[in-house]
ZABAFI-260281 format. One record per residue (C-alpha): residue number from 1; x, y, z. Coordinates in Angstrom, 1 decimal. Last residue first. Layout:
BEGIN
@resi=NUM u=X v=Y w=Z
...
***
This chain:
BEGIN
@resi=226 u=33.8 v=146.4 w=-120.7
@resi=225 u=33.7 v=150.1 w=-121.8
@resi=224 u=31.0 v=149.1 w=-124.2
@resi=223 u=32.0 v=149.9 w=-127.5
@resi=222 u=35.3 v=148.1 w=-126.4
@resi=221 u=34.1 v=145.2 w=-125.2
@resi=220 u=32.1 v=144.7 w=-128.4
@resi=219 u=34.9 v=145.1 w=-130.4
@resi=218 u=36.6 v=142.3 w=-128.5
@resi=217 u=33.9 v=140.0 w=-128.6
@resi=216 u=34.1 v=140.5 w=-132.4
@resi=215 u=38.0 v=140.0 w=-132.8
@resi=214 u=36.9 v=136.1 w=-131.1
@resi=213 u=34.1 v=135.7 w=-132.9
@resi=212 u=36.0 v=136.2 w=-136.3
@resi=211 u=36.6 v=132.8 w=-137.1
@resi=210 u=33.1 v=132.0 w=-136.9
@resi=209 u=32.1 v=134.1 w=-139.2
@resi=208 u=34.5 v=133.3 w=-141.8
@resi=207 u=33.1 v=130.3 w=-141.6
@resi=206 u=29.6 v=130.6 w=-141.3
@resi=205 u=30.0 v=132.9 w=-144.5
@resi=204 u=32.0 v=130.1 w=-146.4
@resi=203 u=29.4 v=127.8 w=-145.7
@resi=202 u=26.7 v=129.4 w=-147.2
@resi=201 u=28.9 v=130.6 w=-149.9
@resi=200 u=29.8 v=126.9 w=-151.0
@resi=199 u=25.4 v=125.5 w=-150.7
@resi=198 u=24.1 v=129.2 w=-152.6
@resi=197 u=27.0 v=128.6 w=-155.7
@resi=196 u=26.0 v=124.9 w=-155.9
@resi=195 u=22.5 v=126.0 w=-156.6
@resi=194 u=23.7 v=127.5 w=-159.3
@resi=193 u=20.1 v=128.3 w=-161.0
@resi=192 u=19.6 v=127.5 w=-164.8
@resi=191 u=21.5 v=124.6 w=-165.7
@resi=190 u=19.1 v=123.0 w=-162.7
@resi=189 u=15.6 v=125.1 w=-162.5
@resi=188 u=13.8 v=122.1 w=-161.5
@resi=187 u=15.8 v=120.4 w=-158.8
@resi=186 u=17.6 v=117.2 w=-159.1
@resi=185 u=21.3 v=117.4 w=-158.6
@resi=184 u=22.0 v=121.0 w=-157.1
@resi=183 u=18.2 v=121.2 w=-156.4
@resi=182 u=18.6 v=118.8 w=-153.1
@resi=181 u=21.6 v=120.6 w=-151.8
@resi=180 u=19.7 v=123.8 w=-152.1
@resi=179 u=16.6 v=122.3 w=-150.6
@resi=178 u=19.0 v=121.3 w=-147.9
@resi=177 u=20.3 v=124.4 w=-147.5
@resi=176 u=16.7 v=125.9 w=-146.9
@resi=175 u=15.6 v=123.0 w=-144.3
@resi=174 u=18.5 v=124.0 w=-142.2
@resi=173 u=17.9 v=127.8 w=-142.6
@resi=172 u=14.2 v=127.4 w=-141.3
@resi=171 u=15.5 v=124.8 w=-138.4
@resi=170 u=18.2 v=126.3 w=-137.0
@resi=169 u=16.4 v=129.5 w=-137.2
@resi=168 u=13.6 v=128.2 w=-135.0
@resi=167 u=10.2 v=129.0 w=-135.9
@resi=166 u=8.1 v=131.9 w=-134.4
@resi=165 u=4.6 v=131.5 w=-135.7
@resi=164 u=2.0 v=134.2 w=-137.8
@resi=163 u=-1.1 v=131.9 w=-139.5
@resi=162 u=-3.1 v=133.4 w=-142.1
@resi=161 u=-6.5 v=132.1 w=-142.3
@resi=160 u=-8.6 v=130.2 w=-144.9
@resi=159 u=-7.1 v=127.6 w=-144.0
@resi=158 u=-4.1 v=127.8 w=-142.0
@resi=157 u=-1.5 v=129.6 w=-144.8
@resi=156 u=1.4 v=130.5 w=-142.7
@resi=155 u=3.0 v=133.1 w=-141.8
@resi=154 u=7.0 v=132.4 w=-140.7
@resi=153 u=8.6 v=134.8 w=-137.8
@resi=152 u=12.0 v=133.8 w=-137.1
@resi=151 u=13.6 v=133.0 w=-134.2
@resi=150 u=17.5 v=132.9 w=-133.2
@resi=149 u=19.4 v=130.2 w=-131.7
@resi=148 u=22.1 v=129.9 w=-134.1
@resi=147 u=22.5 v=133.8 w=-134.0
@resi=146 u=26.6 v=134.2 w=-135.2
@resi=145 u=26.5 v=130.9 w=-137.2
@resi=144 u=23.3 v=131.7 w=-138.5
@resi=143 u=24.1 v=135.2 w=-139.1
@resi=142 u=27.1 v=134.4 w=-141.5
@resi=141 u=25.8 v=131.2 w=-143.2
@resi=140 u=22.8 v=134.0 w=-144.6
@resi=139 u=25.4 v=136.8 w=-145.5
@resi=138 u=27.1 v=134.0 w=-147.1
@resi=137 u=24.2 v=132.8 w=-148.9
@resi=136 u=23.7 v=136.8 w=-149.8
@resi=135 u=27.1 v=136.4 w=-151.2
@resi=134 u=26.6 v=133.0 w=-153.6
@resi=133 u=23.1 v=134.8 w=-154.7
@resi=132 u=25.0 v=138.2 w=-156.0
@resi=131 u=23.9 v=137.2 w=-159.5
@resi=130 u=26.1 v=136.3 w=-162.6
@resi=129 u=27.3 v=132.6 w=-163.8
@resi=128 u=28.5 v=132.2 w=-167.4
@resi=127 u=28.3 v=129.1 w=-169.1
@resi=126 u=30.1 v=128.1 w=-172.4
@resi=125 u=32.7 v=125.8 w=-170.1
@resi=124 u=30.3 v=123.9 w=-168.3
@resi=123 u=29.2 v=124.5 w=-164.4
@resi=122 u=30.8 v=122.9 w=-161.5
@resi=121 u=33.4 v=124.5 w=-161.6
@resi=120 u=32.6 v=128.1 w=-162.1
@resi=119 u=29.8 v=127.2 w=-159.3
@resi=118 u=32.4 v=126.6 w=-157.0
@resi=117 u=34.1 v=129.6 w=-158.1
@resi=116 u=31.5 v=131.6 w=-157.9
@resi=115 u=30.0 v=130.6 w=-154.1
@resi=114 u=34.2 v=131.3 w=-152.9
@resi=113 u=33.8 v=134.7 w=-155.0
@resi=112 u=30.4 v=135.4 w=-152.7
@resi=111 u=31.6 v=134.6 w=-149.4
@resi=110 u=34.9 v=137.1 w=-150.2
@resi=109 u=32.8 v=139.8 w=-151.0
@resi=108 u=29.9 v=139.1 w=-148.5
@resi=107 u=32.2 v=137.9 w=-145.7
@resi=106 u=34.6 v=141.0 w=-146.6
@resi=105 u=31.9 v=143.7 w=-146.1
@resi=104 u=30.5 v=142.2 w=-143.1
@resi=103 u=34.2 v=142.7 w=-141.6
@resi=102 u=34.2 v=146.2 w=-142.7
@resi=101 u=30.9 v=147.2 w=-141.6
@resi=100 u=31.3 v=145.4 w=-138.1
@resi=99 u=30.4 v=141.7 w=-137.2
@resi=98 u=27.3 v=142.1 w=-135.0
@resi=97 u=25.4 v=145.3 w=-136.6
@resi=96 u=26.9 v=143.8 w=-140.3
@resi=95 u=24.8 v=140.7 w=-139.5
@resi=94 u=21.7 v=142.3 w=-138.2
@resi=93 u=21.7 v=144.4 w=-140.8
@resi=92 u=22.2 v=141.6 w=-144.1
@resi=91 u=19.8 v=139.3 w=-142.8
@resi=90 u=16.4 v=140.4 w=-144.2
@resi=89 u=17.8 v=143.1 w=-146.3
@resi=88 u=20.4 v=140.4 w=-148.2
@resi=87 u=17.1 v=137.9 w=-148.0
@resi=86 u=15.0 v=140.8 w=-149.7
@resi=85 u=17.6 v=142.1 w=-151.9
@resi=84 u=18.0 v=138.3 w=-153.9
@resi=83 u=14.8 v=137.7 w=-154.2
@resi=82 u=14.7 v=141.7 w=-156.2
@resi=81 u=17.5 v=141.1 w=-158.2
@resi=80 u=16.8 v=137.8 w=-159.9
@resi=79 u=13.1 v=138.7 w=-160.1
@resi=78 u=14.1 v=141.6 w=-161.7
@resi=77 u=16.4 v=139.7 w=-164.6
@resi=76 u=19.4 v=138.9 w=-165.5
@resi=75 u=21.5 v=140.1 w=-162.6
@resi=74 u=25.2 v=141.6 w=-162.6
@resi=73 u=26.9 v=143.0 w=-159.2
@resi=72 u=28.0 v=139.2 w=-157.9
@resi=71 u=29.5 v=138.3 w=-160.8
@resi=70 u=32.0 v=141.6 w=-160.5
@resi=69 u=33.6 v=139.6 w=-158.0
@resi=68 u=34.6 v=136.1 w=-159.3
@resi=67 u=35.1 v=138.0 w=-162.8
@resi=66 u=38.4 v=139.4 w=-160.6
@resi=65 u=39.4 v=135.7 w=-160.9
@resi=64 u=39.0 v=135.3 w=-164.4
@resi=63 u=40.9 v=139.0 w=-164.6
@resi=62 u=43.7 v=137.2 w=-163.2
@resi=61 u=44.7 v=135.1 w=-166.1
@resi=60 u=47.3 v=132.4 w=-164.2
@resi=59 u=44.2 v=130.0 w=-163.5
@resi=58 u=43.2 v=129.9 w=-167.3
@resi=57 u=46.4 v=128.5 w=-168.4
@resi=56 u=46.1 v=125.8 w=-166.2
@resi=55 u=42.4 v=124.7 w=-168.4
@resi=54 u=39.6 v=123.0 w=-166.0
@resi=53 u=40.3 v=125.4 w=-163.4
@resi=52 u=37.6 v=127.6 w=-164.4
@resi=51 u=35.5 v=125.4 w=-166.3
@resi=50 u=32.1 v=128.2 w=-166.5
@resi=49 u=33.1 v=132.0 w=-166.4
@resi=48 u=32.2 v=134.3 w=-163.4
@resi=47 u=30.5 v=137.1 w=-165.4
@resi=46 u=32.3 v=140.4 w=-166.3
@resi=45 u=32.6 v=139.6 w=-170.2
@resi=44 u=29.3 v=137.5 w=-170.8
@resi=43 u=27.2 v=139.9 w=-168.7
@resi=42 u=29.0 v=143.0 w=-170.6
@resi=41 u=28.3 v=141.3 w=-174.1
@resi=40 u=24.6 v=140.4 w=-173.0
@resi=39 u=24.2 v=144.4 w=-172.1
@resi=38 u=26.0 v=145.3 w=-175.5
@resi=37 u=23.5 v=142.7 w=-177.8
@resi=36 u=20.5 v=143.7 w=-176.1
@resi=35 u=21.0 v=147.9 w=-175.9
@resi=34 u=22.0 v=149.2 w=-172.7
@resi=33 u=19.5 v=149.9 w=-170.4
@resi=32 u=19.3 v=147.5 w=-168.8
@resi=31 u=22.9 v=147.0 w=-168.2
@resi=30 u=23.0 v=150.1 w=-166.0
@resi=29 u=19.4 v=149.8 w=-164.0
@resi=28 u=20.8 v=146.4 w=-162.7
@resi=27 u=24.8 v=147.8 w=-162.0
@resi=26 u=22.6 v=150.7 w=-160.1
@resi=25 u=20.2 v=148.3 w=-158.3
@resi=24 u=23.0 v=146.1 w=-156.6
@resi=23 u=25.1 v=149.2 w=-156.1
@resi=22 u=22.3 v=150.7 w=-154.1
@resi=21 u=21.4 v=147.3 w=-152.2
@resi=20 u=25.2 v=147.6 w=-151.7
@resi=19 u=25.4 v=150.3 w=-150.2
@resi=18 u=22.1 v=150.0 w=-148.4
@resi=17 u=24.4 v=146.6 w=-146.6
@resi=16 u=27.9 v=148.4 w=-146.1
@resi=15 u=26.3 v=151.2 w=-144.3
@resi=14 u=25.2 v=150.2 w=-140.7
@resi=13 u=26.1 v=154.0 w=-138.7
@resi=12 u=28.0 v=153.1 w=-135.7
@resi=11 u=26.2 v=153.7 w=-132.3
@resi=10 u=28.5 v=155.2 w=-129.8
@resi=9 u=27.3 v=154.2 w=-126.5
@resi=8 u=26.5 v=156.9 w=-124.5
@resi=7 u=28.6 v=157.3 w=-121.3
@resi=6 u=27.6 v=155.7 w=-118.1
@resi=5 u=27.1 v=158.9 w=-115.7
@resi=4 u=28.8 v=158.3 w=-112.1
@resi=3 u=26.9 v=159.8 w=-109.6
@resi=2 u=29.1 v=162.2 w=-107.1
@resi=1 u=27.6 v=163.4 w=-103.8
***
């Protein structure tokens, strides 16, 4: 008697999001070191400049559009870095699990220069915008749009008790990109935060991740056998 023997799925190693929680941290450890006048030099010189498109002359310069990418690998502060690691961690594997390495690695790249440019826009001339918060909205847009109706666990302060509850995605990630919304016009860290940047790569990354449903069913039939 002959039994067939389903072959073993070939897991593929996630490594595009510890890469770039390891790039994230290097570029961080880099400029702080470097004494105050050089690191705020670098900051102003590879950030994603304020009034992009307000000046042609500036649209045919293509190192203000490359600043659209290195922007994302520059933070001010730890705070900065660190809230932004925990939602890429948070989000970042199951994304890149569904939508490939590669594919991942585009929506958080490309996601991210969309979030820049919008906020190069909407910010004034004299103002530089750093911080990989644009991407990890993507990476955020991404998994919503590929787990809309995912759970997440939320604890919540009942009391004196701590209260753990499974709450719609939908819901949580609504409620978060309206706050950005919100905090674009009238929030209290306006001028500091580019809210705008978090509200354009948000969409971008349940964009592109929509589009690519269709070459993502198709990977998955071919890890599987299907």
């Amino acid at each position: 008697m002959f039994v067939a023997i389903p072959p073993r799925q070939k897991r593929h190693p996630r490594w595009v999001t510890p890469t770039l929680v390891v790039l994230l941290c290097a570029a961080f450890v880099w400029t702080q070191m470097l004494p105050p006048l050089v690191r705020d030099a670098v900051l102003q010189d590879w950030g994603a400049v304020g009034g992009l498109g307000s000046d042609p002359g500036s649209l045919s310069d293509p190192w203000r559009w490359a600043r659209l990418f290195t922007a994302l690998f520059l933070h001010g502060d730890w705070a900065h870095l660190l809230g932004n690691l925990v939602f890429l961690m948070i989000f970042g594997f199951p994304a890149e699990r569904l939508l490939g390495s590669l594919r991942f690695l585009v929506v958080f790249l490309l996601g991210g220069a969309v979030a820049n440019f919008a906020a190069s826009v909407s910010v004034a001339d004299n103002q530089v915008v750093i911080g990989a918060s644009g991407a990890v909205s993507a990476v955020i847009g991404a998994w919503l749009a590929l787990f809309p109706k995912a759970r997440l666990g939320v604890v919540l302060p009942l009391g004196l008790f701590l209260e753990f509850v499974r709450a719609p995605a939908m819901l949580l990630i609504g409620l978060w990109i309206v706050l950005q919304v919100l905090f674009a016009y009238i929030g209290p860290a306006y001028g500091q935060v580019a809210w705008v940047a978090h509200v354009a790569g948000f969409g971008a990354g349940g964009l592109l991740a929509l589009l690519s449903r269709g070459a993502i069913a198709r990977r998955m039939r071919k890890e599987h056998g299907y």
